[in-house]
N, C-alpha and C positions, 0 to 999 in steps of 0.2 A: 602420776597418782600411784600408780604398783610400786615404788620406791618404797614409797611413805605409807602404802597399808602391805605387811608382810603379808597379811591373808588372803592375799587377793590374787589372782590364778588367769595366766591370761592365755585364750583360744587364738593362736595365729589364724582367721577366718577372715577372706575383703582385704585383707592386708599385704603390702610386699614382701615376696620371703625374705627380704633381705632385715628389713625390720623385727621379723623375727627370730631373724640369730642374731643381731645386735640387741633384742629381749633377752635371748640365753645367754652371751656373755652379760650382760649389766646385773640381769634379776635372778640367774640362775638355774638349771634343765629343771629343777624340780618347782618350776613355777611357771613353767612355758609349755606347750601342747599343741601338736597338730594340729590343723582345725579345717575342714573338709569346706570346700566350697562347690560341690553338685548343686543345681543340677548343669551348674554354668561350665563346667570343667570333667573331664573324664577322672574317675579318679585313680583309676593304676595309671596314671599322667601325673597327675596331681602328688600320690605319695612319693614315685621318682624322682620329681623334683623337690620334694622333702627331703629324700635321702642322699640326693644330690649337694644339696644345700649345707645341710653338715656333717655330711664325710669328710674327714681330715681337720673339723672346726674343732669339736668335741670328742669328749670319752665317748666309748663305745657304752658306758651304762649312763650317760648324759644322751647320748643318741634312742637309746630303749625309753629314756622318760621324756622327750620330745615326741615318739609316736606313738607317746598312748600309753603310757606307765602310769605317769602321773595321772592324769584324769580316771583311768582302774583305780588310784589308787584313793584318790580324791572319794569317788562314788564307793567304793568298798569300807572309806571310813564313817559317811552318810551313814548304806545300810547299816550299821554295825550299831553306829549311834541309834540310828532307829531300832531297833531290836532291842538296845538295853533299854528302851521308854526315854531315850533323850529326845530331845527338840532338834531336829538335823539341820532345822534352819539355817 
């Protein structure tokens, strides 16, 4: 389904990591995101094995928008939208 709707932004969350870097190369960093699974998992565990995951896979500004760039950037265009009186929907 994320192929075929470019708007659509996916939280690696419940998921195999590995799944999620075969997300970043198919649909690209700027459409893929950490996604924190507490309270089942520690999470300074949980990010190392993030950064573990794709060191060496990805660019280093591919690696920044996998932990949390994108999704900053995602909500920062929300507010913004909300602010000029759009529909953030």
């Amino acid at each position: 389904m994320a192929r075929e709707c470019p708007n659509l932004h996916l939280i690696g969350s419940m998921v195999l990591h590995t799944s999620v870097l075969d997300d970043v190369k198919t649909l690209g960093a700027d459409r893929v995101c950490l996604g924190s699974d507490p309270p089942f998992v520690l999470m300074h565990v949980f990010v190392a094995e993030y950064h573990a995951l794709v060191d060496g896979e990805v660019t280093v500004q591919e690696k920044t928008q996998v932990m949390g760039g994108i999704c900053f950037a995602c909500w920062a265009s929300r507010r913004d939208d909300a602010r000029r009186g759009r529909d953030p929907g």
